[in-house]
C-alpha positions as CSV (number, residue, x, y, z in Angstrom):
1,X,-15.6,-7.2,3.1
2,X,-17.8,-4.8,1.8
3,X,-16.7,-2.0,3.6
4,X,-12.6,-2.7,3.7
5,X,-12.7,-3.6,0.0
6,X,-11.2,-6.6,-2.0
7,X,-9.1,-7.5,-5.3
8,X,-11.8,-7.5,-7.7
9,X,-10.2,-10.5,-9.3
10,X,-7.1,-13.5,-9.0
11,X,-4.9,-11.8,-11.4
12,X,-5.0,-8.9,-9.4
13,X,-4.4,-10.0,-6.4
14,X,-1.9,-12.4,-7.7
15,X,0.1,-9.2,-9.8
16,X,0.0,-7.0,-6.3
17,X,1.2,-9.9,-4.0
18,X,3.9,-10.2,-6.9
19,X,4.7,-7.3,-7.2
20,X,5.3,-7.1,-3.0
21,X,7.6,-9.6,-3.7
22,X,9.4,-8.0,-6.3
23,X,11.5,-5.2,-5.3
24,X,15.2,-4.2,-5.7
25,X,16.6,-7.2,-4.6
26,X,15.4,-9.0,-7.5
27,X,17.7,-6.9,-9.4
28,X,21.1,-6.4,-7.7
29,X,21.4,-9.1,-5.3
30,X,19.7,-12.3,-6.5
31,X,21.5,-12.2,-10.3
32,X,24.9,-12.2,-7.9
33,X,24.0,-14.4,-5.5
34,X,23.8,-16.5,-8.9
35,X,27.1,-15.6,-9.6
36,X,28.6,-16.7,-6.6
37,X,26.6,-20.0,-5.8
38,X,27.6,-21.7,-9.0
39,X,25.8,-20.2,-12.3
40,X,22.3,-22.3,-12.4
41,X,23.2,-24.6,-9.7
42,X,22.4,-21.5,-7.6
43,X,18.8,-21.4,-9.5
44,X,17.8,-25.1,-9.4
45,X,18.6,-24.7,-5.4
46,X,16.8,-21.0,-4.9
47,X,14.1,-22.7,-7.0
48,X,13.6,-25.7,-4.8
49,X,13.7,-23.5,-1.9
50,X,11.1,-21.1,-3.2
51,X,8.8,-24.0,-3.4
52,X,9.8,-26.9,-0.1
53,X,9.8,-24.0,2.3
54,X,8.4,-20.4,1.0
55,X,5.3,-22.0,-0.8
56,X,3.7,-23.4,2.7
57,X,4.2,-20.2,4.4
58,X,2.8,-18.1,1.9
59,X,-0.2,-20.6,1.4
60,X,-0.5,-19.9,5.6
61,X,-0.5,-16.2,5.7
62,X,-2.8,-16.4,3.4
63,X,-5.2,-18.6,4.8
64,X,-5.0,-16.6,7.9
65,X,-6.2,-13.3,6.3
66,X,-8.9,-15.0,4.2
67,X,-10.0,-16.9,7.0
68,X,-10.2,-13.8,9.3
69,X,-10.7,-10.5,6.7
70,X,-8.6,-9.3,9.2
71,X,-4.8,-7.6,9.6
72,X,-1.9,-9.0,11.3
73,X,-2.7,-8.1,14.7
74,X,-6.7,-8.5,14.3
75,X,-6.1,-11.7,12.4
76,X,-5.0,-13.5,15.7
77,X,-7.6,-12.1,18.0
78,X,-10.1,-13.2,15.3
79,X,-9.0,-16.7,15.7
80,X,-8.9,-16.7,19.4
81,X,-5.6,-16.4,20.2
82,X,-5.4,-12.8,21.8
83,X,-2.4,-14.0,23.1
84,X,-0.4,-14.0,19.3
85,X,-1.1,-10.1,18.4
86,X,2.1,-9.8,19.6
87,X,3.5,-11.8,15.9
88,X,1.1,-9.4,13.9
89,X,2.5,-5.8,15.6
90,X,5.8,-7.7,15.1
91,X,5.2,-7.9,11.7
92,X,3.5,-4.8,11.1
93,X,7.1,-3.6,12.7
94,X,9.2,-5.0,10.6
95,X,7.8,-3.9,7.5
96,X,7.4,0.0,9.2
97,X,11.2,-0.3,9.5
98,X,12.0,-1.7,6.1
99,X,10.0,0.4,4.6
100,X,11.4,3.4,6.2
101,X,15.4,2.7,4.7
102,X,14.0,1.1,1.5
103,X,12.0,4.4,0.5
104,X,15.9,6.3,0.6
105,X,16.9,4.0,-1.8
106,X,13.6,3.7,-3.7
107,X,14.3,7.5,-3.7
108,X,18.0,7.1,-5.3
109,X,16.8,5.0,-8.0
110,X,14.2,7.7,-8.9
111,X,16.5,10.3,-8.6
112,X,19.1,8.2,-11.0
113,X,16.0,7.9,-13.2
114,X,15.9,11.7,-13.8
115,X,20.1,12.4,-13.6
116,X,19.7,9.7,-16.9
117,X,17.5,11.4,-19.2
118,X,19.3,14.6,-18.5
119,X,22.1,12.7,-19.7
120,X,24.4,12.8,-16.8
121,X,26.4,9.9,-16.6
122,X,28.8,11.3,-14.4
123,X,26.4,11.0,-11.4
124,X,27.8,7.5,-10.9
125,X,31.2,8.6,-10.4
126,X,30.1,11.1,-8.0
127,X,27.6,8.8,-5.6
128,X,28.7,9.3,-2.0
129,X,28.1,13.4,-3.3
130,X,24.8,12.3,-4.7
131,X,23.5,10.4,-1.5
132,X,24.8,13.3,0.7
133,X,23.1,15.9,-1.0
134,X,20.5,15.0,1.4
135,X,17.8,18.0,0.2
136,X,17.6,16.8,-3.3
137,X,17.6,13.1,-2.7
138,X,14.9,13.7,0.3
139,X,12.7,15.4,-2.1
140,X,13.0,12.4,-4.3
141,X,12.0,10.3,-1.1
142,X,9.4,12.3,-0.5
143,X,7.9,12.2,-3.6
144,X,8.3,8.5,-3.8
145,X,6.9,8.2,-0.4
146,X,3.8,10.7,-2.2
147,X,3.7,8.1,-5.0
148,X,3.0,5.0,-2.9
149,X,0.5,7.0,-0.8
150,X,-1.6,8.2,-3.4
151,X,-1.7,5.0,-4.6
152,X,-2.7,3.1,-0.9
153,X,-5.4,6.3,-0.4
154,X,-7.4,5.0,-3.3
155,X,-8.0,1.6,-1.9
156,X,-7.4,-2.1,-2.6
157,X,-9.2,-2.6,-6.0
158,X,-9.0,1.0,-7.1
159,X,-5.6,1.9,-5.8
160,X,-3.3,-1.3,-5.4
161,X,-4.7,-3.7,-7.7
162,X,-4.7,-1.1,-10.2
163,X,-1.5,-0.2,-9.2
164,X,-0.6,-3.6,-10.2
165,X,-2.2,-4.3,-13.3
166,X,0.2,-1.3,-14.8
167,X,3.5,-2.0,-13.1
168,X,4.0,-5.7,-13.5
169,X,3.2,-5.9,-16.6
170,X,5.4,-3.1,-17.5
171,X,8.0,-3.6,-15.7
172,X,8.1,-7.5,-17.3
173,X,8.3,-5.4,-20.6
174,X,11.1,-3.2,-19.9
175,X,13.5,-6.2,-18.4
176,X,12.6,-8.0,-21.7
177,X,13.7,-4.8,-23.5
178,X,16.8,-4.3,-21.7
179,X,17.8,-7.9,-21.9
180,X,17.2,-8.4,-25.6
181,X,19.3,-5.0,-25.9
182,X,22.3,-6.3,-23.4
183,X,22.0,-9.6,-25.1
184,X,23.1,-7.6,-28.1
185,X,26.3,-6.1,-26.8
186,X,29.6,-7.2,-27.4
187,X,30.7,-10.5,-24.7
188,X,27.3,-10.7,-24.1
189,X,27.2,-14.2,-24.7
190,X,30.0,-14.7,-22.1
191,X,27.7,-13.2,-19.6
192,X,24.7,-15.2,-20.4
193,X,27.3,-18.4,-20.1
194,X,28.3,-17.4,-16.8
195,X,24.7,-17.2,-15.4
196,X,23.3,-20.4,-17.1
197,X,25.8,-22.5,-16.9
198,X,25.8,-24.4,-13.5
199,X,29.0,-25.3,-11.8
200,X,27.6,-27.9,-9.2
201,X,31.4,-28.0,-7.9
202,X,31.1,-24.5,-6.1
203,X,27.6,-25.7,-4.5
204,X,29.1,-25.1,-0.6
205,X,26.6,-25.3,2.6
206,X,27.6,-21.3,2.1
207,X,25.5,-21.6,-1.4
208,X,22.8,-23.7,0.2
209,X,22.3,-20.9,3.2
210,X,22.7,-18.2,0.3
211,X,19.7,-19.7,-1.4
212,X,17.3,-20.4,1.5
213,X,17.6,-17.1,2.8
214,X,17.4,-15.5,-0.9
215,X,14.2,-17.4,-1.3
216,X,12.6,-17.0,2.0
217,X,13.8,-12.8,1.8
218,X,12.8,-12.0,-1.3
219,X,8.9,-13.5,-1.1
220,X,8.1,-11.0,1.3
221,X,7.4,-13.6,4.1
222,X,7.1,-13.5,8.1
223,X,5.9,-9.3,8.4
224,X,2.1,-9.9,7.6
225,X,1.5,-8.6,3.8
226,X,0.1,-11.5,2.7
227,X,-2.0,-12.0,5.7
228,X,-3.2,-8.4,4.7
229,X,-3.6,-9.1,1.2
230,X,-5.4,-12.5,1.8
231,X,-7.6,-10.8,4.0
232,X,-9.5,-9.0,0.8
233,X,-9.7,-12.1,-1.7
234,X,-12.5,-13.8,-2.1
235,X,-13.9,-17.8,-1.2
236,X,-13.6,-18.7,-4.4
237,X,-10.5,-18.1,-4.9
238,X,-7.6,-20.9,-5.2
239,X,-5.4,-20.1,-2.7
240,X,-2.8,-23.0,-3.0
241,X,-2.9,-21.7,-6.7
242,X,-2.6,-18.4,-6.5
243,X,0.3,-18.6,-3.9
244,X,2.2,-21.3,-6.4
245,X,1.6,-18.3,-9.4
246,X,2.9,-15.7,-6.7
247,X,5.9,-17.9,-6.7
248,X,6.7,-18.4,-9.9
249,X,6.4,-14.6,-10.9
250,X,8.6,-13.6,-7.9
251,X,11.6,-16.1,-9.1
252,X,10.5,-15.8,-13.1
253,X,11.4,-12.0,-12.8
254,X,14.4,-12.9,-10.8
255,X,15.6,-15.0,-13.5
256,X,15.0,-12.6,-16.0
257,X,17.4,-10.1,-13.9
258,X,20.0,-12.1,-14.3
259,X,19.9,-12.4,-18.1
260,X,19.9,-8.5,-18.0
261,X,22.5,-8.2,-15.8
262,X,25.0,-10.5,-17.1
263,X,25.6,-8.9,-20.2
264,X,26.0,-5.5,-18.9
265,X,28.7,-7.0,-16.9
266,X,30.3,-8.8,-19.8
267,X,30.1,-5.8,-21.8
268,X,31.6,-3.3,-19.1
269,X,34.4,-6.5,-18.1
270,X,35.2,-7.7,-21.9
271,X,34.3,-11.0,-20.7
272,X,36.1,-11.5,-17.3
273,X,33.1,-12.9,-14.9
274,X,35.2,-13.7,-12.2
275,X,35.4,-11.8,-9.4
276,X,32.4,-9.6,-10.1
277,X,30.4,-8.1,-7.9
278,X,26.6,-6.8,-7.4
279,X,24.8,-4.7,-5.4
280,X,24.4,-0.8,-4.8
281,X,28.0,-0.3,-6.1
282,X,27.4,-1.7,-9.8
283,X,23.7,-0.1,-9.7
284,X,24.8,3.4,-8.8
285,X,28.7,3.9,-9.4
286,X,29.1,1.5,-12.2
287,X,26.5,1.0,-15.1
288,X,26.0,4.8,-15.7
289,X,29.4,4.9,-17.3
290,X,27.9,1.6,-19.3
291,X,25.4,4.0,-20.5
292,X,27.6,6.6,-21.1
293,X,29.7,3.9,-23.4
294,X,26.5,3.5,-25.4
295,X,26.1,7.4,-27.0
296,X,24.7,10.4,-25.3
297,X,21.2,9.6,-27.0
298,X,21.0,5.4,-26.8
299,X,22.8,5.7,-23.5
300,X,20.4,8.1,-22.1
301,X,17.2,6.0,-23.5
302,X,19.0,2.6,-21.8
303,X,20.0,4.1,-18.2
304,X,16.8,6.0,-18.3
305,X,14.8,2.8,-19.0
306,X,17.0,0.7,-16.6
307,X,16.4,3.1,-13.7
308,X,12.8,3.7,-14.2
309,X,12.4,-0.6,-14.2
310,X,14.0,-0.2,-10.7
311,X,11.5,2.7,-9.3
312,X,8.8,0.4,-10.5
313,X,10.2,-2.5,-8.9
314,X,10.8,-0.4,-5.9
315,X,7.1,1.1,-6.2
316,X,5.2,-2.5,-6.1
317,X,7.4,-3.2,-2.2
318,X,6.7,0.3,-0.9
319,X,2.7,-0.2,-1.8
320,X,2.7,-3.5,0.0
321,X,4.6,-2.2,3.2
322,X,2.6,1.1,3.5
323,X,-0.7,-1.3,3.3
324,X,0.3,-3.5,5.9
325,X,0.3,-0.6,8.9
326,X,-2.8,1.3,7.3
327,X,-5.1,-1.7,6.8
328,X,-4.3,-2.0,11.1
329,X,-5.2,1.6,12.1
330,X,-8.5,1.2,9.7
331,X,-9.7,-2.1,10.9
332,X,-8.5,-1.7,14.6
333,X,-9.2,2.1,15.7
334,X,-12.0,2.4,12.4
335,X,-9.9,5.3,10.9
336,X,-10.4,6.8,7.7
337,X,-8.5,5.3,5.1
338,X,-6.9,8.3,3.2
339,X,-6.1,10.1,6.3
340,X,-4.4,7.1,7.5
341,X,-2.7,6.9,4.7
342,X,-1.1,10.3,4.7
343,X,-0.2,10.2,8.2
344,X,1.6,6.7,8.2
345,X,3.4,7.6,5.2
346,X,4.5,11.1,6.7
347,X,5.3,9.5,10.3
348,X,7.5,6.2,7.9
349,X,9.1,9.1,5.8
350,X,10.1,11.3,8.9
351,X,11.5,7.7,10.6
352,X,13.4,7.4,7.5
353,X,15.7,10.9,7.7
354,X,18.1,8.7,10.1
355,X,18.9,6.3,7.0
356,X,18.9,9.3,4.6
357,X,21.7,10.9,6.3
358,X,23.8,7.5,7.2
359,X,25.6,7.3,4.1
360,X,28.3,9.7,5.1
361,X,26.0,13.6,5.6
362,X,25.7,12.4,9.3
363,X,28.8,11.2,11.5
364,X,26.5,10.4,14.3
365,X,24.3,7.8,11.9
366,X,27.3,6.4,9.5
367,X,28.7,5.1,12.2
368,X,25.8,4.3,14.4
369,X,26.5,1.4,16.4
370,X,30.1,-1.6,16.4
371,X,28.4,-4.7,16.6
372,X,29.9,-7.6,18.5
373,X,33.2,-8.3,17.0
374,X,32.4,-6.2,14.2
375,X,35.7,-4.7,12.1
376,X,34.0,-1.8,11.6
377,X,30.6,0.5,12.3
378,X,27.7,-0.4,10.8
379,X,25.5,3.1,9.4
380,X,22.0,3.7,10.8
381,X,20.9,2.5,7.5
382,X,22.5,-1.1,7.7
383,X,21.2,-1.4,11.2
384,X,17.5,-1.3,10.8
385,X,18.2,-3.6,7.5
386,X,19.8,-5.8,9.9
387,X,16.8,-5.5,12.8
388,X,13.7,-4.9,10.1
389,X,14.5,-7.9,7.3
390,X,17.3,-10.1,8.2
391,X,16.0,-10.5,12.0
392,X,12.6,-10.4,12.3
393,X,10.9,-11.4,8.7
394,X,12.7,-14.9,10.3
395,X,11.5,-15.0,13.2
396,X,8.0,-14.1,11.8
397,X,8.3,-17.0,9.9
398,X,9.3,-19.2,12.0
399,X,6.3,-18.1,14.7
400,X,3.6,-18.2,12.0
401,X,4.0,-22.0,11.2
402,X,4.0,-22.4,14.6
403,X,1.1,-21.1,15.2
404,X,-0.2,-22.6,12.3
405,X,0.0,-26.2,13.2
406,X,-0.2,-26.2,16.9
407,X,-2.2,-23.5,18.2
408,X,-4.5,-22.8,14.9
409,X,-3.9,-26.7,14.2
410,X,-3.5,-28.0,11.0
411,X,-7.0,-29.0,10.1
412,X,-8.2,-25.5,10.7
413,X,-5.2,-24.6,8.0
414,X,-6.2,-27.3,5.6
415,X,-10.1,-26.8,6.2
416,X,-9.3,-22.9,5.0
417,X,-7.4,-24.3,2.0
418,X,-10.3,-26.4,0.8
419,X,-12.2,-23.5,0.7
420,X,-12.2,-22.5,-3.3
421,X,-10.3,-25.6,-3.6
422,X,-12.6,-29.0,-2.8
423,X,-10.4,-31.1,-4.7
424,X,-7.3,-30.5,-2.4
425,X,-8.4,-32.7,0.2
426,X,-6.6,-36.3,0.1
427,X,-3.4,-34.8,-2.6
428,X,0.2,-34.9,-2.1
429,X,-0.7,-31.0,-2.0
430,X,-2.5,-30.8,1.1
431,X,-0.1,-33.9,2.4
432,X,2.7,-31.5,1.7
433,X,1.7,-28.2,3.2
434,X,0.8,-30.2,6.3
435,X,4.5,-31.8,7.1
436,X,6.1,-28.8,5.8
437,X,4.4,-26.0,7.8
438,X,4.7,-28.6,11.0
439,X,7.5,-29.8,10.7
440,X,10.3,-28.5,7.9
441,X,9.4,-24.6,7.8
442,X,9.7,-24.2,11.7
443,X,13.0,-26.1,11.6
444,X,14.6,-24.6,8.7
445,X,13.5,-20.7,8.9
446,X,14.5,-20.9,12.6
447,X,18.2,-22.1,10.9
448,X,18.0,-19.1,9.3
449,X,17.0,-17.0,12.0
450,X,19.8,-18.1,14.2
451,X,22.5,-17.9,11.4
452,X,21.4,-14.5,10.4
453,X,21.1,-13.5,13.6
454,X,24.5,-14.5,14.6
455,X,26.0,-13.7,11.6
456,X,24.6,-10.0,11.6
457,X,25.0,-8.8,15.3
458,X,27.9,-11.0,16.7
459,X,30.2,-11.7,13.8
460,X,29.8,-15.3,14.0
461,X,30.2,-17.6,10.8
462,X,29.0,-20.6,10.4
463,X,30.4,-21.5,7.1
C-alpha cells in the first residue's frame, strides 16, 4: 500500500468513487428516462434497482480490490484464479474504449463552456458545424484529456482524491444554483410536476428494463474501477457503508438533474411536457437559445454555469477511466506512474480521433458499420458506445458475481466484508449480499446483457 498509495480518508474515497459514477449521463439521459417511465414511478423503480442489484456488485468489486491491493487483472491472479485475468483486461477494455468517445464529448461540453461566456448562443444552432470543426473541438479534447492526466499523474490521495474533494462538492453547488434559478422561471412549476408526479399507469416491462439498466449503467459497474479504487482503502474502512453512500450520491445527484432540467424544458415548452425529449440534442442544439432568452449578461452567467457543471461531471468519469489502465501498467510491468499516465492518455486520446471525426467530418466513420437489421448506419462513435458500455460493462457484471460466489465463494466475500465491519456477520445485510450476488445479480444483469445485446447489434425488441 505504501508504495501505490491510498485515499487518505472514507470521504474521499467515497466523493472519487461518486464522482466515477457521476458523469454526463446523470444529466441528459437519466432526468428523461424519468420522463418517459412515468414521472417518480420511474425513481422509486431506478431507486430499488440501484440498491437490490447495483449495491451487491459494488460491495464485490470492492471487496476484491481491498482484499488483493491489486488491479483488475492482478486482482484475480492474487486470489488464485490466473484463469479470470481474462474479466479484469476485459474490464480494463471497456473503460479504454469508453473513455476514448466519452473524452469527444467531455471535449464538446468544454468547448460549449467557453462559446457561453463569449456569449455565443448561436453555437447551438450551428452543432453538426461545431462538432465537425474537428481542429478546434480536438484541441478541447485534448486539453480535457491534459486535465484528467495531470490530475491521475499526481496520484490517488494527492491527485484523485483531491480531485474529488473540489468537484463534488462543487458541482452539488452549481446544480443547486441552477435549479433554484430554473425553479424560478416562468412554467417552472409544470416542469417540476411532470418529474415528481408518478404516473404508475405508464410503468411498462419497457420502464422496468429502462430502470435496471439506468441503474446498473450509470454506477460505473462491471469494467474494474471500483476493484481499482478498493484496492487503495484501508481495513478499517466500512465497505458495505461506503458502497451504500456511493449509492445514494450517484442517484441523489441524479435526482437533482431532473429538478434542473425540468424547468428549463417547461420554460423553453410554455408548459407542454409531453413529447419531450433529452439527450445530446436538448444539451447542445437546444438550451443555448434558453440562455440566449435570458439576456446577453444572465444568459451568459447561466449557460456558462450549466456547461461548466457538465465538464465537471465529465471530469470525475474520465479520472476514474484513465486510473483504471494506469494502476495496471504500474502494478503489473512496475512502471512509473506519471509517465504512464501521459502515455495512456496520449495512446486513449489518439484511439479517440475515429469518434471525433464520426459525427459527419468523416464519411468513412459516420457511417461505420449497418448492424443486423438496422435502418440505418451506425457512426464509429455509437459503435464503440455500443461494444465499450452497453456490451461489456454487462457482461462484466454478470462474470464478477460469478466469480464471486462460486469460484471466490461466498464466505471469502463475506469474510472481506467483515473486515472494518465485525457487526455485519449474522444481519439481513450480509444475508442479502449473499443471495443477491449468487443468485439475483447473475440472473438479472445477464437479462440485461442479452437484451442489450440483442437490442444493440441485431435489432431485436423485446418489449
Amino acid at each position: 500500500m505504501s508504495t501505490r498509495g491510498n485515499f487518505s480518508s472514507k470521504l474521499g474515497f467515497i466523493l472519487a468513487a461518486a464522482g466515477s459514477a457521476v458523469g454526463l449521463g446523470n444529466i441528459w439521459k437519466f432526468p428523461f428516462e424519468v420522463a418517459d417511465g412515468g414521472g417518480a414511478a420511474f425513481v422509486l423503480i431506478y431507486l430499488a434497482f440501484a440498491f437490490i442489484l447495483c449495491f451487491p456488485v459494488m460491495v464485490t468489486e470492492i471487496a476484491i480490490g481491498r482484499k488483493t491491493q491489486k488491479n483488475p487483472v492482478g486482482a484475480y491472479a492474487a486470489l488464485g484464479f490466473k484463469n479470470w485475468k481474462f474479466l479484469g483486461l476485459m474490464g480494463i477494455l471497456s473503460g479504454v474504449l469508453i473513455l476514448s468517445f466519452y473524452n469527444v464529448v467531455a471535449g464538446w461540453a468544454f468547448g460549449y463552456f467557453l462559446e457561453m461566456v463569449r456569449g455565443n448562443f448561436g453555437i447551438g444552432e450551428n452543432f453538426s458545424q461545431f462538432t465537425n470543426d474537428v481542429i478546434n473541438v480536438g484541441l478541447y479534447g485534448l486539453v480535457f484529456m491534459g486535465v484528467t492526466a495531470f490530475i491521475v499523474s499526481k496520484g490517488i490521495s494527492g491527485g484523485i482524491e483531491k480531485a474529488a474533494k473540489f468537484l463534488m462538492p462543487s458541482l452539488v453547488i452549481m446544480i443547486l444554483l441552477l435549479t433554484f434559478y430554473a425553479s424560478s422561471l416562468p412554467n417552472a412549476m409544470k416542469g417540476i410536476s411532470y418529474y415528481l408526479i408518478p404516473e404508475f399507469s405508464e410503468v411498462t416491462p419497457e420502464v422496468i428494463y429502462n430502470a435496471l439498466g439506468q441503474a446498473f449503467f450509470s454506477l460505473s459497474l462491471g469494467m474494474g474501477a471500483l476493484i481499482t479504487y478498493g484496492s487503495y482503502i484501508s481495513k478499517e474502512d466500512n465497505i458495505v457503508s461506503s458502497a451504500a453512500y456511493i449509492t445514494l450520491t450517484d442517484v441523489g445527484i441524479a435526482f437533482l438533474a431532473g429538478l434542473m432540467m425540468f424547468p428549463f424544458v417547461a420554460y423553453l415548452t410554455n408548459g407542454t411536457m409531453e413529447g419531450f425529449t433529452g439527450g445530446p440534442g436538448l444539451i447542445f442544439v437546444t438550451l443555448p437559445g434558453v440562455f440566449e432568452s435570458l439576456g446577453s449578461t444572465l444568459g451568459m452567467i447561466v449557460g456558462a454555469l450549466f456547461f461548466l457543471l457538465l465538464s465537471f461531471a465529465a471530469l470525475t468519469s474520465t479520472v476514474s477511466l484513465l486510473e483504471v489502465p494506469v494502476t495496471y501498467v504500474v502494478d503489473e510491468f512496475k512502471a512509473n506512474r506519471k509517465t504512464s499516465v501521459w502515455i495512456i492518455a496520449t495512446l486513449i486520446f489518439l484511439l479517440g480521433v475515429p469518434s471525433l471525426i464520426s459525427n459527419g467530418y468523416s464519411e468513412l466513420f459516420t457511417n461505420f458499420i449497418t448492424y443486423v437489421g438496422a435502418s440505418a448506419p451506425s457512426s464509429f462513435m455509437t459503435f464503440v458506445e455500443h461494444v465499450g458500455s452497453d456490451t461489456l460493462l454487462p457482461l462484466g457484471g454478470v462474470l464478477i458475481t460469478i466469480f464471486a460466489a462460486y469460484v471466490w465463494k461466498k464466505n471469502n466475500l463475506v469474510e472481506e466484508l467483515r473486515v472494518g465491519n465485525p457487526n455485519l456477520e449474522g444481519t439481513w445485510k450480509e444475508k442479502y449480499i449473499d443471495f443477491a450476488v449468487s443468485y439475483l445479480c447473475p440472473i438479472l444483469l445477464t437479462l440485461v446483457f442479452i437484451f442489450t445485446f440483442l437490442g444493440r447489434f441485431f435489432g431485436v425488441n423485446f418489449f
